[in-house]
C-alpha positions as a Markdown table, in Angstrom:
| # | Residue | x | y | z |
|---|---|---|---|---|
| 1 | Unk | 97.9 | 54.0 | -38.2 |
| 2 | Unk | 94.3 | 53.6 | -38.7 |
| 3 | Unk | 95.0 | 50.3 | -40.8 |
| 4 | Unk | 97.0 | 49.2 | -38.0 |
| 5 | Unk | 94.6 | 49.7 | -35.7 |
| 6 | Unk | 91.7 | 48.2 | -37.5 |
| 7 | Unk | 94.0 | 45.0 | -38.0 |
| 8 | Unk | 94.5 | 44.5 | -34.4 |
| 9 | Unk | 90.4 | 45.0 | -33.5 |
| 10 | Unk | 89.9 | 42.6 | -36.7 |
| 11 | Unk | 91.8 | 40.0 | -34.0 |
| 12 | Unk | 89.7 | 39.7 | -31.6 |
| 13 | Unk | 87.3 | 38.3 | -34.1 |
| 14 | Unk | 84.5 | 40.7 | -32.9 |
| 15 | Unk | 81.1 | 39.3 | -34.1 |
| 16 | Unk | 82.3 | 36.1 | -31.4 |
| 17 | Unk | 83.5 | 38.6 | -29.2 |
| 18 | Unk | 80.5 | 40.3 | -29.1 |
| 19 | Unk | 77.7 | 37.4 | -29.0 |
| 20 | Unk | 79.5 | 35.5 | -26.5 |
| 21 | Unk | 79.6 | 38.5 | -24.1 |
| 22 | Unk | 75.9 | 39.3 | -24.5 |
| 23 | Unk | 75.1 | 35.6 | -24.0 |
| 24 | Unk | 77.2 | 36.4 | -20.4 |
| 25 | Unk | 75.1 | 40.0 | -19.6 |
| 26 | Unk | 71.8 | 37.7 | -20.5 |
| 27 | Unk | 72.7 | 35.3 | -17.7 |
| 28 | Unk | 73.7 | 37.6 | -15.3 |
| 29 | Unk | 70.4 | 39.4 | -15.1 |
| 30 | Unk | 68.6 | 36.0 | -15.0 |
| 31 | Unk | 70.7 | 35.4 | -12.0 |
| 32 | Unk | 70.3 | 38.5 | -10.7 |
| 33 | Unk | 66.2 | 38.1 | -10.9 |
| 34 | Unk | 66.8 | 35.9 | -7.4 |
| 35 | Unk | 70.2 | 37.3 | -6.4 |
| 36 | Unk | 70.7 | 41.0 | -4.9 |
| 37 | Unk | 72.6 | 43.0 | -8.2 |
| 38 | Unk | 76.0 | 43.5 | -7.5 |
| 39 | Unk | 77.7 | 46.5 | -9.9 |
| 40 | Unk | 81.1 | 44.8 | -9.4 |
| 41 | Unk | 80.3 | 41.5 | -10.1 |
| 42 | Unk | 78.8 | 43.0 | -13.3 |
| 43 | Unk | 81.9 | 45.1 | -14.7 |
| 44 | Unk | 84.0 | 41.6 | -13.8 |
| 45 | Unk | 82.4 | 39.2 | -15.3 |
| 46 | Unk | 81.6 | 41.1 | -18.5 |
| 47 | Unk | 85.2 | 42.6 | -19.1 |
| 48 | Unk | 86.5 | 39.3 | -18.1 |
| 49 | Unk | 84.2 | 37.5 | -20.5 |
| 50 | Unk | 85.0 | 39.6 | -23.1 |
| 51 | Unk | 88.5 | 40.1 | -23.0 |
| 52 | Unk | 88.6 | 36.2 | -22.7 |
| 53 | Unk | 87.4 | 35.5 | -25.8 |
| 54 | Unk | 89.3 | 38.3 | -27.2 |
| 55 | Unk | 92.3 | 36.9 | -26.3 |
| 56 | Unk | 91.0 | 33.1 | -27.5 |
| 57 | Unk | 90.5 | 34.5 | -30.8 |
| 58 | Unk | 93.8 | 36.5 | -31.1 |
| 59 | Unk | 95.5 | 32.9 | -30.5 |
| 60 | Unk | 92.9 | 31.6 | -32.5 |
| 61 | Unk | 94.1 | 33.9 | -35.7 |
| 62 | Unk | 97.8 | 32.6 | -35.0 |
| 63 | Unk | 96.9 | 28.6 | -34.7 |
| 64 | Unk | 95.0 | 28.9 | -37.5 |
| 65 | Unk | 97.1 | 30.9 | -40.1 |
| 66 | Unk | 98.1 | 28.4 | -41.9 |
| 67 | Unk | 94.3 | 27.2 | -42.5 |
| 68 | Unk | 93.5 | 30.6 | -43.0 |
| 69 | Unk | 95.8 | 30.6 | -45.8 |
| 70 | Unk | 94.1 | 28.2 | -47.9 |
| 71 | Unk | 90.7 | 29.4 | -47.8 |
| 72 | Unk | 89.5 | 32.0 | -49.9 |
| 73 | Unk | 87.3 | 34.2 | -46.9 |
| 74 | Unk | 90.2 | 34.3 | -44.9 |
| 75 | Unk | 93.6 | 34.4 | -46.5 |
| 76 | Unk | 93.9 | 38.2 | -46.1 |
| 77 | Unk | 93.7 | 37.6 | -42.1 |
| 78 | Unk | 96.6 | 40.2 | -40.5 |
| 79 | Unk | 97.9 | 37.5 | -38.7 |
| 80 | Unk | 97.8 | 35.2 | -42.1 |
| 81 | Unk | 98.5 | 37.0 | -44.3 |
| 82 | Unk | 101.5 | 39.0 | -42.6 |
| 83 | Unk | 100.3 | 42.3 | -41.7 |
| 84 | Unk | 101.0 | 41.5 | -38.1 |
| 85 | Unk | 103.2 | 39.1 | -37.0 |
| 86 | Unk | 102.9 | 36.1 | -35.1 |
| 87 | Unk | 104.9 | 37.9 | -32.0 |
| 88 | Unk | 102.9 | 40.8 | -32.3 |
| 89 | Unk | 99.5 | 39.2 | -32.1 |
| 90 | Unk | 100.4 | 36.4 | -29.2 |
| 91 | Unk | 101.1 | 39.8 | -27.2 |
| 92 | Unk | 98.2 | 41.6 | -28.0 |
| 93 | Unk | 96.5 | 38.4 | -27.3 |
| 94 | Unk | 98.2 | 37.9 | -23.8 |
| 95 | Unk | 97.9 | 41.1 | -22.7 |
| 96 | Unk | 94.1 | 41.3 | -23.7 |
| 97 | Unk | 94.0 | 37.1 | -21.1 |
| 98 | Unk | 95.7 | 38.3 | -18.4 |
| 99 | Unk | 93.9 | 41.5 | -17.9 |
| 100 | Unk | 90.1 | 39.5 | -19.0 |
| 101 | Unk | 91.5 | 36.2 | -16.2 |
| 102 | Unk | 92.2 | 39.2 | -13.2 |
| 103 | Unk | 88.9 | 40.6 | -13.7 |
| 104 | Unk | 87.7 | 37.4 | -12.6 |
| 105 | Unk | 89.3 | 36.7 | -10.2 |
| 106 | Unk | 89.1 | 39.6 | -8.2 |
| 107 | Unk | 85.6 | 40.9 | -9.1 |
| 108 | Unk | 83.9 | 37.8 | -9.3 |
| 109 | Unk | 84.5 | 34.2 | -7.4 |
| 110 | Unk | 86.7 | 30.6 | -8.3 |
| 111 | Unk | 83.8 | 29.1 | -9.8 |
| 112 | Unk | 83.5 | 31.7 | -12.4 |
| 113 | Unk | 87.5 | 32.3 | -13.3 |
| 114 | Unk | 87.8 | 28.5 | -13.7 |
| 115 | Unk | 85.1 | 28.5 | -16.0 |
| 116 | Unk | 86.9 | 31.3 | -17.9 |
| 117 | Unk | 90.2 | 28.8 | -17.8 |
| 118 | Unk | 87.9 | 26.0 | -19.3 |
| 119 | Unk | 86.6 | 28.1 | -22.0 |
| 120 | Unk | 89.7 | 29.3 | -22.6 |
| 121 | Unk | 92.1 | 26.2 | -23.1 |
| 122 | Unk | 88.7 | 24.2 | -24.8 |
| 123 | Unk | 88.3 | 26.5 | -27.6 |
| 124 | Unk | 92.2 | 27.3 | -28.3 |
| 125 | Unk | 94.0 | 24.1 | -27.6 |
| 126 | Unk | 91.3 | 20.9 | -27.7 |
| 127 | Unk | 88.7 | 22.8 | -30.2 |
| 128 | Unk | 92.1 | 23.7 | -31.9 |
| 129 | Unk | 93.1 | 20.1 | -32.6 |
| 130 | Unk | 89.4 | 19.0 | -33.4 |
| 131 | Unk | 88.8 | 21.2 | -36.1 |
| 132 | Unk | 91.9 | 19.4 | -38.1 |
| 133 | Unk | 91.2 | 16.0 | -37.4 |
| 134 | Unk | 87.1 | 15.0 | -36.5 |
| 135 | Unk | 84.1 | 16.2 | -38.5 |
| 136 | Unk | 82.4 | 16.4 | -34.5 |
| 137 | Unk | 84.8 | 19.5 | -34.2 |
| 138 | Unk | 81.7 | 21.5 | -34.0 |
| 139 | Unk | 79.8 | 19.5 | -31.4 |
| 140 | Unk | 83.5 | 20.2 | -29.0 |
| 141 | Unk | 83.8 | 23.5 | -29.8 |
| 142 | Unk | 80.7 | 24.3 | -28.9 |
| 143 | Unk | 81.6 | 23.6 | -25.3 |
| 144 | Unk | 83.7 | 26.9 | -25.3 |
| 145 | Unk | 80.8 | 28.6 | -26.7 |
| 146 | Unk | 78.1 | 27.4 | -24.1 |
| 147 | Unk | 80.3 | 28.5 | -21.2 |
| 148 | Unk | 80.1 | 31.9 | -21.2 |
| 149 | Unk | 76.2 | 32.3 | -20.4 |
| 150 | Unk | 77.3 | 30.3 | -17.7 |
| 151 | Unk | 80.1 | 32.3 | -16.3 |
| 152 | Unk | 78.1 | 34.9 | -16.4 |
| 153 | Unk | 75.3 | 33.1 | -14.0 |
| 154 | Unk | 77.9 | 31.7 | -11.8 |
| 155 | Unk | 79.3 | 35.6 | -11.4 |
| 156 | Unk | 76.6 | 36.3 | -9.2 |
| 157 | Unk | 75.6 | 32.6 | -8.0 |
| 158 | Unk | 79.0 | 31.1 | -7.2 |
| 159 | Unk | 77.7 | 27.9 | -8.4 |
| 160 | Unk | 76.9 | 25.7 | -10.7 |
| 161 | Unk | 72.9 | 24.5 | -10.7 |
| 162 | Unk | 70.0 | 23.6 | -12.9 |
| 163 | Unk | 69.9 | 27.0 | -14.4 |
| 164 | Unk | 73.5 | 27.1 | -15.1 |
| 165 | Unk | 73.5 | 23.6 | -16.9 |
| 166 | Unk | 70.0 | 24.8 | -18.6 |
| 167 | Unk | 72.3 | 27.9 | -19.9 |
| 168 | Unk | 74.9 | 25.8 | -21.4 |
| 169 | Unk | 72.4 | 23.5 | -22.9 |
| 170 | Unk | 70.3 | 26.3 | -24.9 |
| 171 | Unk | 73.5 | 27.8 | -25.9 |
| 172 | Unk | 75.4 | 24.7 | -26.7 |
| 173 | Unk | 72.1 | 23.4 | -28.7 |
| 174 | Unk | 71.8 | 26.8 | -30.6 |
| 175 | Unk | 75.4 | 26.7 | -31.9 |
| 176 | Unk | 74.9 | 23.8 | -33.5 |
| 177 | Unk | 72.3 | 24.9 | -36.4 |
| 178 | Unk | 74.1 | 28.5 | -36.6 |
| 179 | Unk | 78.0 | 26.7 | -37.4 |
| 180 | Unk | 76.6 | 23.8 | -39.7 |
| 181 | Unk | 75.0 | 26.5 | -41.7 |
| 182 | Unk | 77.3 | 28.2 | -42.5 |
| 183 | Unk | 79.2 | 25.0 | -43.1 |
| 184 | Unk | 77.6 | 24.2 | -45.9 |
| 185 | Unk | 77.5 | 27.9 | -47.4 |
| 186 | Unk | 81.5 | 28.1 | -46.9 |
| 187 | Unk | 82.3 | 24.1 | -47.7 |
| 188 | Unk | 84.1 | 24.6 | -50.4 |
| 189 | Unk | 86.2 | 26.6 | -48.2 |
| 190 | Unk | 86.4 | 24.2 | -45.4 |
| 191 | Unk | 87.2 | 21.4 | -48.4 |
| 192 | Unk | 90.4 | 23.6 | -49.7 |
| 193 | Unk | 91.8 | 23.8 | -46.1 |
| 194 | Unk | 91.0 | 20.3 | -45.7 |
| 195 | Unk | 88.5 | 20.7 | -42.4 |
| 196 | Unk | 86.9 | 17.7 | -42.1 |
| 197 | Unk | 83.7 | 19.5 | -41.2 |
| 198 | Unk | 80.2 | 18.0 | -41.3 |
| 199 | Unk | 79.2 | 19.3 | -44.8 |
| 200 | Unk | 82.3 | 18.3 | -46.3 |
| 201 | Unk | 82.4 | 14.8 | -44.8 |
| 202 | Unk | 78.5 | 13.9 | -45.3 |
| 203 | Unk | 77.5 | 16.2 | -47.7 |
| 204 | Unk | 74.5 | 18.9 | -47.9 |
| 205 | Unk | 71.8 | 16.6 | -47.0 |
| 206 | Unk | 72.7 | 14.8 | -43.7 |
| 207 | Unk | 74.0 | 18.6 | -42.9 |
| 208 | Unk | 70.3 | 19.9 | -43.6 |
| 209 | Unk | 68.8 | 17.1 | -42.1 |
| 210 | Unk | 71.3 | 18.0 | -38.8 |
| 211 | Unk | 70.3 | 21.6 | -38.9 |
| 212 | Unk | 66.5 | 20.4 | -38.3 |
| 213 | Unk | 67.1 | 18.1 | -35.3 |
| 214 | Unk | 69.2 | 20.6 | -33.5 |
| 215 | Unk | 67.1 | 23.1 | -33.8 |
| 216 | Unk | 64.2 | 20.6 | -32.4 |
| 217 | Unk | 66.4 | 19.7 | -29.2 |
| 218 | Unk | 67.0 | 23.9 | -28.9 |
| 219 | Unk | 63.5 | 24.5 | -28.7 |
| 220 | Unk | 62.8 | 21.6 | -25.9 |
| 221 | Unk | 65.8 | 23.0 | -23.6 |
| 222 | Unk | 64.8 | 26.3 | -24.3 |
| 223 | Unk | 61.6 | 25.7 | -22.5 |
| 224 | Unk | 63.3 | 23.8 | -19.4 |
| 225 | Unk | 64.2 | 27.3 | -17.5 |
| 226 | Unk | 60.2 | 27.6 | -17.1 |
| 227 | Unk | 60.1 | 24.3 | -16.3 |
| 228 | Unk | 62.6 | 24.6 | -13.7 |
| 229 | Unk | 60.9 | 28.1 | -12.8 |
| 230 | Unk | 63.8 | 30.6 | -13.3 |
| 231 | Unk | 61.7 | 32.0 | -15.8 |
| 232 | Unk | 58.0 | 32.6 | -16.2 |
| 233 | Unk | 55.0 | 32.8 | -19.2 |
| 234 | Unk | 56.3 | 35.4 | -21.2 |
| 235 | Unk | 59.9 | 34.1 | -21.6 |
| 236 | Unk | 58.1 | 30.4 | -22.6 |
| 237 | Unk | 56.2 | 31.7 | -24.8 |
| 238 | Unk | 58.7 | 33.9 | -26.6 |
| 239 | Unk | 61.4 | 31.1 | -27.0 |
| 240 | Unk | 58.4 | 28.9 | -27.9 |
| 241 | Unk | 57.7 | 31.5 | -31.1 |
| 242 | Unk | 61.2 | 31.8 | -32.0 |
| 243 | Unk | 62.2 | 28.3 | -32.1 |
| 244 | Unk | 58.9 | 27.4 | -33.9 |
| 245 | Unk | 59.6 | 30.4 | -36.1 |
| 246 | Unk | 63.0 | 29.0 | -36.9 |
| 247 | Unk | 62.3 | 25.5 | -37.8 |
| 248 | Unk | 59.2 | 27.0 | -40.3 |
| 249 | Unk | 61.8 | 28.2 | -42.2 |
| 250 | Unk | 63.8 | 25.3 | -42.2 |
| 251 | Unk | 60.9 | 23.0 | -43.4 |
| 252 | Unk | 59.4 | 25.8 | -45.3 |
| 253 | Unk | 62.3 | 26.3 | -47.5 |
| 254 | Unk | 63.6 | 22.6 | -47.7 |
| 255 | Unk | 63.1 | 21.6 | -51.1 |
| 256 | Unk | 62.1 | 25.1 | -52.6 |
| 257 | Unk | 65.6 | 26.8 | -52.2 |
| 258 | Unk | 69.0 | 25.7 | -53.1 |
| 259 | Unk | 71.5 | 24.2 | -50.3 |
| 260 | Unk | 73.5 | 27.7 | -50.1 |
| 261 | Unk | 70.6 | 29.8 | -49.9 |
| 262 | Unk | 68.8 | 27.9 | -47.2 |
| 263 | Unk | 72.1 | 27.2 | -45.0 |
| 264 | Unk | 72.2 | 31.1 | -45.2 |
| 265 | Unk | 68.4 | 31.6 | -44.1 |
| 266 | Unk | 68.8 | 29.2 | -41.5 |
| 267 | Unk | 72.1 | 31.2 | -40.5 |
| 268 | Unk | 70.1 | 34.7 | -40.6 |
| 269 | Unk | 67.5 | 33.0 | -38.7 |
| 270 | Unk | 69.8 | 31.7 | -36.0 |
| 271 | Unk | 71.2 | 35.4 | -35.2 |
| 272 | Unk | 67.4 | 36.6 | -34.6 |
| 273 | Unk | 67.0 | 34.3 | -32.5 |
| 274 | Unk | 70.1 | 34.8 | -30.2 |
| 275 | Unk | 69.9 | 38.4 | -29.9 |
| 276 | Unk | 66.1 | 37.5 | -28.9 |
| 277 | Unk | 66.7 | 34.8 | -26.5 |
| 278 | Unk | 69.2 | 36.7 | -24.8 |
| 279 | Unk | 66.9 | 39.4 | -24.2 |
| 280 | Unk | 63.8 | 37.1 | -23.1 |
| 281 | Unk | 66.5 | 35.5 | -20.8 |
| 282 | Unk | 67.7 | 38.6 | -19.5 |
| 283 | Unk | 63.9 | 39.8 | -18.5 |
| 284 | Unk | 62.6 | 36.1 | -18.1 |
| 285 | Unk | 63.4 | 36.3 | -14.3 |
| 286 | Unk | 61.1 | 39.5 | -13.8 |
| 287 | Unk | 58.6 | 38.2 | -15.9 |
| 288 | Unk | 55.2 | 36.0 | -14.9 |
């Protein structure tokens, strides 16, 4: 039973699970620095976020098994590897959608539960096809993983403004140095499954090189929610530190380390500095 059990949480992919939905509680206190709190809107928007992207992953894990099967860090997936079947999981997986789409739509407002739809056929259907046949998979699947910040802005807003687009952008533009790192640490995985990602398609360099640029264009829309004042000093000065902080590392280390070993600072880096931009995000409203 407690194998069993573990499999099915293993599902939901929690790591994603988990960074999306605290991108989603980030946003909502930013909106809720100019817009009365509301406790409902709260629990709806981060249950529906979450159990969302649960279910995304769960379909995810049952698209994907046959990837799955031919690379080394994931051929012992339940759903791959046959611990659960694929009827099994697509309930779970349901079950996990329907309960995550109702939250949103009776706790929160339209804007928000079609965001949730977006997110939800983006990363399991178009992201699903881009990932087998374009090495800019990452760039469209990181549309899925920019829209939860803003579903969780638009939970108390109702609409879609500068801030919201600001939200996507810094998400969107942070994704992008976190998955082509660990691109090139896992490409000889992506090149066994035949994923045409950037590393295996271009190579270690150009990847590097992409890392570095990205991470440039995170740090300018970073800034844009002070220029745009939803957010105040502290917040620009914090995401101005972590963003310089994370491209030190990335010239620091450039020709002194090996490919692997700097795609996996860069990738350590890149966690730091979500869980901290969430948090100056969260308090940049309340802040001078």
């Amino acid at each position: 039973m407690e194998r069993h059990s573990r499999s099915y949480f293993q599902l939901i992919k929690p790591g994603i699970t988990l960074s999306n939905t605290i991108s989603g509680i980030a946003a909502f206190f930013l909106a809720a620095s100019f817009i009365p709190f509301s406790w409902t809107a709260f629990i709806g928007v981060i249950g529906g976020i979450a159990l969302i992207i649960a279910s995304a992953c769960v379909m995810n894990n049952i698209l994907d098994r046959d990837i799955d099967k031919r690379m080394k860090r994931t051929a012992k997936r339940d759903v791959a590897s046959g611990v659960i079947s694929v009827t099994k999981a697509f309930v779970f997986g349901a079950v996990l959608g329907i309960i995550g789409f109702a939250l949103l739509l009776l706790l929160t407002n339209v804007v928000t539960f079609l965001l949730g739809i977006l997110a939800y056929v983006w990363y399991v259907a178009i992201y699903g096809v881009a990932k087998r046949t374009t090495v800019y998979s990452t760039l469209i699947g990181g549309v899925a993983g920019a829209l939860p910040p803003v579903a969780g802005y638009t939970a108390l807003t109702g609409t879609i403004d500068a801030g919201a687009i600001i939200l996507f952008l810094i998400l969107f533009f942070w994704q992008m140095p976190h998955f082509y790192a660990i691109a090139m640490f896992r490409q000889s995985d992506y090149a066994s499954a035949s994923l045409p990602v950037w590393s295996v398609k271009y190579g270690m360099k150009s990847t590097k090189r992409q890392i570095l640029i990205f991470t440039i264009l995170y740090a300018f829309i970073s800034c844009l929610l002070t220029v745009f004042e939803y957010t105040g000093i502290v917040y620009l000065v914090g995401v101005l530190g972590l963003s310089g902080y994370w491209l030190y590392k990335g010239i620091s280390l450039y020709d002194k380390v090996d490919d692997i070993k700097w795609a996996r600072t860069m990738f350590g880096v890149s966690l730091l500095v979500l869980l901290a931009t969430c948090f100056l995000i969260a308090v940049g409203g309340y802040l001078a």
